[in-house]
C-alpha positions in Angstrom: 112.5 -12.4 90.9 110.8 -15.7 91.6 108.0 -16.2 88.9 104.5 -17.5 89.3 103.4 -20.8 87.5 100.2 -22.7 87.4 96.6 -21.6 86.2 95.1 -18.2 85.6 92.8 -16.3 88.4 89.4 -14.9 87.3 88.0 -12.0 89.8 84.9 -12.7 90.8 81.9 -10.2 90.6 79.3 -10.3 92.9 75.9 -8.9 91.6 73.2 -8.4 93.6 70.0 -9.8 92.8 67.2 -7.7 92.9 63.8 -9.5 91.4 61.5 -7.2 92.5 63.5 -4.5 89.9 63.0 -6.7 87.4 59.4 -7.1 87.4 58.6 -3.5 87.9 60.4 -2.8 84.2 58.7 -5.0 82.5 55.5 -3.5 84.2 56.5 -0.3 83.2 57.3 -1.6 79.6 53.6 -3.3 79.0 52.2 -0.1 80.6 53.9 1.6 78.0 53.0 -0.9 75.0 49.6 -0.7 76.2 49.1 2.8 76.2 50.6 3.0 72.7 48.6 1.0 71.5 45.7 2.5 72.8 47.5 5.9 71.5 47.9 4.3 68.0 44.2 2.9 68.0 42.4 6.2 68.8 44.5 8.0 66.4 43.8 5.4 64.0 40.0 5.9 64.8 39.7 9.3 64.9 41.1 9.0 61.3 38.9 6.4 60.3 36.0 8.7 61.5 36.8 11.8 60.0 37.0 9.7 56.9 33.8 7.9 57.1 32.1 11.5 58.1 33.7 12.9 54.7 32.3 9.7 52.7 28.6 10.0 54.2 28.6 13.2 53.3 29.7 13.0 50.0 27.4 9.9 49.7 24.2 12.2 50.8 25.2 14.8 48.3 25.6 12.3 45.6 22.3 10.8 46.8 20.8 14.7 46.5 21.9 14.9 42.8 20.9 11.5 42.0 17.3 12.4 43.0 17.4 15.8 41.1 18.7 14.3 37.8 16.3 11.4 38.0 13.5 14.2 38.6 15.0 15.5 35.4 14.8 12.7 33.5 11.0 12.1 34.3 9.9 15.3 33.7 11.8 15.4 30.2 10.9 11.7 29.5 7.4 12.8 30.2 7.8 15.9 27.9 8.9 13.4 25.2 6.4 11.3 25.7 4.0 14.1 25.3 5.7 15.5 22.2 5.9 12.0 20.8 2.1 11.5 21.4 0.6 15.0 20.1 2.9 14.6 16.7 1.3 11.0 16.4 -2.0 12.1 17.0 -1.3 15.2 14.2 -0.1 12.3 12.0 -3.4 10.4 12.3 -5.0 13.6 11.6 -3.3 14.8 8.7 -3.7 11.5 7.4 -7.6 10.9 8.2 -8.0 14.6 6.4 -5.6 13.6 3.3 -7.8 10.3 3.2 -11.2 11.9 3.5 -10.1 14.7 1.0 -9.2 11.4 -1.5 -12.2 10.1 -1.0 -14.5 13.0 -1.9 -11.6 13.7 -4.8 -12.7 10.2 -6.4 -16.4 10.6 -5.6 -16.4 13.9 -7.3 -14.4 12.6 -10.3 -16.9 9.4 -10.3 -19.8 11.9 -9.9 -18.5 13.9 -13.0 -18.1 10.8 -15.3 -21.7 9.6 -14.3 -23.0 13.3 -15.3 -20.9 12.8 -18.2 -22.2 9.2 -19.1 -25.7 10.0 -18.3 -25.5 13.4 -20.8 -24.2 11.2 -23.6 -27.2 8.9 -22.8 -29.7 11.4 -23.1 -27.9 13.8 -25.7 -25.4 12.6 -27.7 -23.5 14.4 -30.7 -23.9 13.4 -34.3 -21.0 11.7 -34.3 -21.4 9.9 -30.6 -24.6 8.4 -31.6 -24.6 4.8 -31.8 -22.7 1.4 -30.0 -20.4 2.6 -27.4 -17.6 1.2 -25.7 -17.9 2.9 -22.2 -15.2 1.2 -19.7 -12.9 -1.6 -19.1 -11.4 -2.4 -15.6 -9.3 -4.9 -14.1 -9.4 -5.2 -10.5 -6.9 -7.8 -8.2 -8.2 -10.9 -5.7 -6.2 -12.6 -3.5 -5.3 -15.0 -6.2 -2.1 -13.1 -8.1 -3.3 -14.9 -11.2 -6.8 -14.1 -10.6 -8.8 -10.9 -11.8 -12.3 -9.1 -11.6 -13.1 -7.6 -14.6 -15.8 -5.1 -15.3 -17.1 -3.9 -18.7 -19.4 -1.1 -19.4 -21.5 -1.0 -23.1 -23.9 1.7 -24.0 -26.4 3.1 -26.7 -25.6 7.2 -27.4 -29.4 8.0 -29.3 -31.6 10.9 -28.7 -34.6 8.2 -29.3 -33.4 4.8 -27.2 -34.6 1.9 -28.7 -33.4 -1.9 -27.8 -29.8 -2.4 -29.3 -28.7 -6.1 -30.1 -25.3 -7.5 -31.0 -22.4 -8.8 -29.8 -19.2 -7.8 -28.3 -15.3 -10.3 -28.0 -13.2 -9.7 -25.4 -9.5 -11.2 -26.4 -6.5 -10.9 -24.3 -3.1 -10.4 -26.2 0.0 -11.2 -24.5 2.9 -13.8 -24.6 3.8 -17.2 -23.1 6.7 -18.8 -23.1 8.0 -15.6 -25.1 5.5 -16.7 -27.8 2.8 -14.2 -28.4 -0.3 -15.4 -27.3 -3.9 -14.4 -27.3 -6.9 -15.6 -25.2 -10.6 -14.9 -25.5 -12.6 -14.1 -22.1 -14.7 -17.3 -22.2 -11.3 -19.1 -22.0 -10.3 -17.8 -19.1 -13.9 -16.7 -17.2 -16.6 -19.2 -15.7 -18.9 -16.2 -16.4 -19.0 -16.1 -19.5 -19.9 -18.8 -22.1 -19.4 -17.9 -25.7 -16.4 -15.9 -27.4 -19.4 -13.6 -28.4 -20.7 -12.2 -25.3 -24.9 -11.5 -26.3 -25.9 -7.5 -26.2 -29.3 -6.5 -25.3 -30.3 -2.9 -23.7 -31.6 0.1 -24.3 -29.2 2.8 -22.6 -26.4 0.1 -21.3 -25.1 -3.4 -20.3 -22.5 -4.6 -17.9 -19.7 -7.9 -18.7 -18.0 -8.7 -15.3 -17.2 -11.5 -13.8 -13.4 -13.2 -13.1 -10.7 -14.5 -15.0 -7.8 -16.9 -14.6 -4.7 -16.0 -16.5 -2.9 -19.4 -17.8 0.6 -20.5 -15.9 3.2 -18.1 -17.8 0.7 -15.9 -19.6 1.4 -12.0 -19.2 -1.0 -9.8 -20.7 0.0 -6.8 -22.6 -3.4 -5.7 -24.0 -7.0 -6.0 -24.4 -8.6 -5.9 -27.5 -12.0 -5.7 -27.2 -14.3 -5.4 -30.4 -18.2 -5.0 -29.9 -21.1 -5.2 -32.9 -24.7 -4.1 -33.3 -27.0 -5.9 -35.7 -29.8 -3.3 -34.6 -31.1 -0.8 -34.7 -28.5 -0.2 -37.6 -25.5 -1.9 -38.0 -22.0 -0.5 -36.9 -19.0 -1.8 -34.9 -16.2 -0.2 -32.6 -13.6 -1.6 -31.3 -11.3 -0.3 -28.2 -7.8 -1.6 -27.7 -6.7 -0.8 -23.2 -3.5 -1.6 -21.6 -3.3 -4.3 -19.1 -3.6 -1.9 -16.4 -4.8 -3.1 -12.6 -7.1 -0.7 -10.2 -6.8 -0.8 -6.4 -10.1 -1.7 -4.5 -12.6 -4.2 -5.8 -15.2 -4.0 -8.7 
């Protein structure tokens, strides 16, 4: 058998071409694409949709209870409002009743001590009878270290006749946590002699202001008061160093 030398043979293939196949597939294929697309858009839309319809309609209800709680909360901010103003307004009340009943509580008590005053006047006891030592007070100014002071001397006599004598008015107290004392015409433009003059017939007010010295703290007043006429006696009062409210 002889044998067969030299190169391979290929077999060729002949294919026939065909372009208007060709373009007709890839028609077909961007038909396709294109209505996927379209496919995957509406159903994307339609989703989108339903969702936005679900979210506007939850955003009217949430609008809805939004307008009924803020209706709420005026109508009970009013109430409050209300409730605050009425209990004011019964505060002012109370307090404009509790002041006036204050007031007529001190005028009454003031009326009483006048009646009182004015009986001793007219018809004292055995034992009243004579120089009397009515009243001291001690009212505040702006000044802390500044005072009014007011006192009040009278005659007790069933026939009133002109008393005379004298009466000292001597703060005790310390200073420097030495005790120390002070007369009122040390400490008072108003009055000019340790011995303040007496002359009346049923009474005779001392008042004027005093300026305590830098330190000074009063502990007591000692007040001592004399008649030379019409008979001799002398009485002396000894008050605590105690400040009204108000104004003499």
């Amino acid at each position: 058998m002889n044998s067969v030398t030299g190169s391979k043979q290929f077999r060729s293939i002949v294919v026939q071409h065909r372009p208007g196949k060709n373009a007709s597939i890839v028609a077909v294929l961007l038909v396709l694409l294109v209505v996927s697309c379209s496919l995957f858009f509406w159903l994307g839309g339609q989703s989108y949709r339903e969702e936005l319809t679900e979210l506007t309609a939850e955003l009217s209800e949430l609008k809805q209870q939004f307008q009924e709680l803020d209706k709420n909360y005026q109508s009970a901010s009013q109430q409050l409002a209300n409730q605050t103003l009425g209990a004011e307004v019964d505060r002012q009340a109370v307090e404009e009743i509790r002041a006036v009943v204050r007031e007529h509580k001190q005028t009454i008590t003031e009326l009483n001590e006048e009646i009182t005053f004015y009986k001793g006047l007219m018809a004292p006891t055995e034992r009243e009878r004579g120089l009397g030592i009515r009243s001291w007070e001690i009212y505040p100014t702006n000044d802390p270290d500044r005072y009014q002071f007011k006192l009040v001397m009278q005659q007790l006599a069933l026939n009133h006749t002109v008393l005379t004598g004298s009466v000292s008015i001597i703060l005790v107290g310390k200073q420097a946590g030495i005790e120390e004392s002070y007369s009122i015409d040390q400490l008072s433009e108003q009055v000019q002699a340790k011995d303040v003059r007496l002359r009346f017939k049923y009474f005779q007010y001392i008042d004027g202001e005093l300026q305590l010295p830098p330190g000074f703290t009063v502990d007591r007043v000692d007040i001592v008061a004399r008649a030379s006429r019409p008979k001799s006696v002398q009485v002396e009062k000894h008050y605590g160093w105690i400040v009204q409210t108000g104004s003499v």
